[in-house]
Backbone as CSV, one residue per row, in Angstrom:
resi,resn,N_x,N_y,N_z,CA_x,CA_y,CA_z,C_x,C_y,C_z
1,UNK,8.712,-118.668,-28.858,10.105,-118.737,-29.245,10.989,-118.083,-28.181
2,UNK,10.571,-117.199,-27.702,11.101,-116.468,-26.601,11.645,-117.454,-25.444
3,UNK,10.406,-118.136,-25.076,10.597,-118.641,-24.015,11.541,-119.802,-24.170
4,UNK,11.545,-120.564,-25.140,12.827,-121.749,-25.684,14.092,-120.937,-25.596
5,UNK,14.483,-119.154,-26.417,15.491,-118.703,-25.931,15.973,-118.360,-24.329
6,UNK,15.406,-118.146,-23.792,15.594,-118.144,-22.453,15.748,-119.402,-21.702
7,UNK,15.102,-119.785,-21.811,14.952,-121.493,-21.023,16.550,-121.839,-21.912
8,UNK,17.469,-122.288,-23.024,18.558,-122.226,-23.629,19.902,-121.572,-23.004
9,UNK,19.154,-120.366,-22.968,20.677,-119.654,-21.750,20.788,-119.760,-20.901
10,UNK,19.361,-119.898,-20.432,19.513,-120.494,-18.391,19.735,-121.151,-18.526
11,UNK,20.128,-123.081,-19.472,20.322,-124.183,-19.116,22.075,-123.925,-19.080
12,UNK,22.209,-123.158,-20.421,23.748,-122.930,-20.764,24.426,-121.814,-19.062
13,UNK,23.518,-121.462,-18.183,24.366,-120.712,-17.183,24.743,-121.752,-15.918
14,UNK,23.822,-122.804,-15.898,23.591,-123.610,-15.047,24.683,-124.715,-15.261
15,UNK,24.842,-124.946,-16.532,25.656,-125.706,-16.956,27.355,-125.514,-16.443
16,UNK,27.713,-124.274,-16.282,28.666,-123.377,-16.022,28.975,-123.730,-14.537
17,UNK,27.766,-123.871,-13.939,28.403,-123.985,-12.163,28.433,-125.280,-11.636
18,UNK,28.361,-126.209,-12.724,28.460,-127.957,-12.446,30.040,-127.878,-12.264
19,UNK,29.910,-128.992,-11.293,31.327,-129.154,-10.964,31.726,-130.307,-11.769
20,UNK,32.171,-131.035,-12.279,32.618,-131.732,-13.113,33.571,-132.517,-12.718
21,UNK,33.522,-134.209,-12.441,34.572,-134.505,-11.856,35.424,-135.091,-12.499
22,UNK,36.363,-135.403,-12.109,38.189,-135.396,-12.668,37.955,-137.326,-13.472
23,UNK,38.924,-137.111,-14.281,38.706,-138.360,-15.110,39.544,-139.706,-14.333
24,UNK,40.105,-139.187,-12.677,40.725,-140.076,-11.707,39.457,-140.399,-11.210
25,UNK,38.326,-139.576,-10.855,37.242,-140.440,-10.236,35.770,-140.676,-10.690
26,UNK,36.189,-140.486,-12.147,35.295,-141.284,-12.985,35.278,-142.770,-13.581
27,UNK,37.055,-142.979,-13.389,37.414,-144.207,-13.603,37.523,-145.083,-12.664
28,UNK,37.900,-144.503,-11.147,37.523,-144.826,-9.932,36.107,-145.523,-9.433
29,UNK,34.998,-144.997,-10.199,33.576,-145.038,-9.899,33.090,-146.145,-10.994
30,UNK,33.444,-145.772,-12.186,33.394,-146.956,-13.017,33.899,-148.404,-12.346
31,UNK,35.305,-148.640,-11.936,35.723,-149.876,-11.406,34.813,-150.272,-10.540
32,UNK,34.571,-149.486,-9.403,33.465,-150.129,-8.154,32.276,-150.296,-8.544
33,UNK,31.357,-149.596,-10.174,29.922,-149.940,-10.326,30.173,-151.503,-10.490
34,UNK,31.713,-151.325,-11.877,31.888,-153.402,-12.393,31.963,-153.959,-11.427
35,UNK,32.992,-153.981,-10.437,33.143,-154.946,-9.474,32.040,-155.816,-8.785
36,UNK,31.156,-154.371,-8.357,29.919,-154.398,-7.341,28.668,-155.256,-8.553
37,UNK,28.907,-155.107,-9.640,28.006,-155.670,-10.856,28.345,-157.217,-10.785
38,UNK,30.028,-157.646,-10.795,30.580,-158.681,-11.203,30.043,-159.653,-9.667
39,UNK,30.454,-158.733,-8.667,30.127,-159.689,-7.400,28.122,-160.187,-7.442
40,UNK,27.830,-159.138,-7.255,26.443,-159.445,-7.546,25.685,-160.227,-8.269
41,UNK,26.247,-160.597,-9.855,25.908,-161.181,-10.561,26.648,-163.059,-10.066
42,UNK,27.808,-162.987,-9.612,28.221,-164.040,-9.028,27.173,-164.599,-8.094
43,UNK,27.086,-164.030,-6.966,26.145,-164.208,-5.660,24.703,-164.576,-6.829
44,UNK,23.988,-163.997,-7.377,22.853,-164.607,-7.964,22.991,-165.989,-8.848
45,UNK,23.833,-165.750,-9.310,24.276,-167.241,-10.020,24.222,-168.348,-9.243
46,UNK,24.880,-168.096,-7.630,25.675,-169.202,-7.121,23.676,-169.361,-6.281
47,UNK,23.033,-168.569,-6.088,21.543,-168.792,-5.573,20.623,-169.452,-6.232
48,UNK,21.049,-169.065,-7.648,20.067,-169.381,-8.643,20.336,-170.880,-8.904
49,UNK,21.840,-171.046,-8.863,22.290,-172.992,-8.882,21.956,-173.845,-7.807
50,UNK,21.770,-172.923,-6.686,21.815,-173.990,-5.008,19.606,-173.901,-5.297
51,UNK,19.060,-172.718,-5.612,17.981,-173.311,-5.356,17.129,-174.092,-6.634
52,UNK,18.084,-174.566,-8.014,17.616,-175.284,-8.826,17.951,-176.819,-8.429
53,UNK,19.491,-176.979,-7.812,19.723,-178.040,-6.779,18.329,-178.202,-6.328
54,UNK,18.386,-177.457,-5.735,17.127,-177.984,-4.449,15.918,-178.411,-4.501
55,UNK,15.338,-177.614,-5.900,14.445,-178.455,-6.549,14.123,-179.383,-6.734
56,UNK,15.460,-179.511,-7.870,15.810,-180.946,-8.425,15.255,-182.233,-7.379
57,UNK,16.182,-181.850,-5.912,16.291,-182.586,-5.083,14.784,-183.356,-4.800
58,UNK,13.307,-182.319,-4.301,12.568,-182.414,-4.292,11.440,-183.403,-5.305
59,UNK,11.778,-182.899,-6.190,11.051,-183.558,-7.778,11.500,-184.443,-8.211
């Protein structure tokens, strides 16, 4: 039990010296994960259509 109390306050001291960032560049970071999600998922789409084309073409 000891050791769960201790291991508890050290997490709670550690917790204390996180820097925490501002809700301007959390929303900042959010936009560029979507974007970078939205483009990506585009680009696979537009691969996934040219090489079912191409198939097609074949068969």
């Amino acid at each position: 039990m000891k050791k769960l109390i201790r291991y508890l306050k050290e997490s709670r001291l550690e917790l204390k010296k996180v820097v925490w960032p501002s809700r301007e560049e959390v929303l900042s970071s959010t936009k560029v994960v979507l974007i970078s999600t939205a483009i990506f998922a585009i680009v696979l789409g537009l691969v996934d259509f040219l090489l079912v084309k191409g198939v097609d073409l074949i068969f």
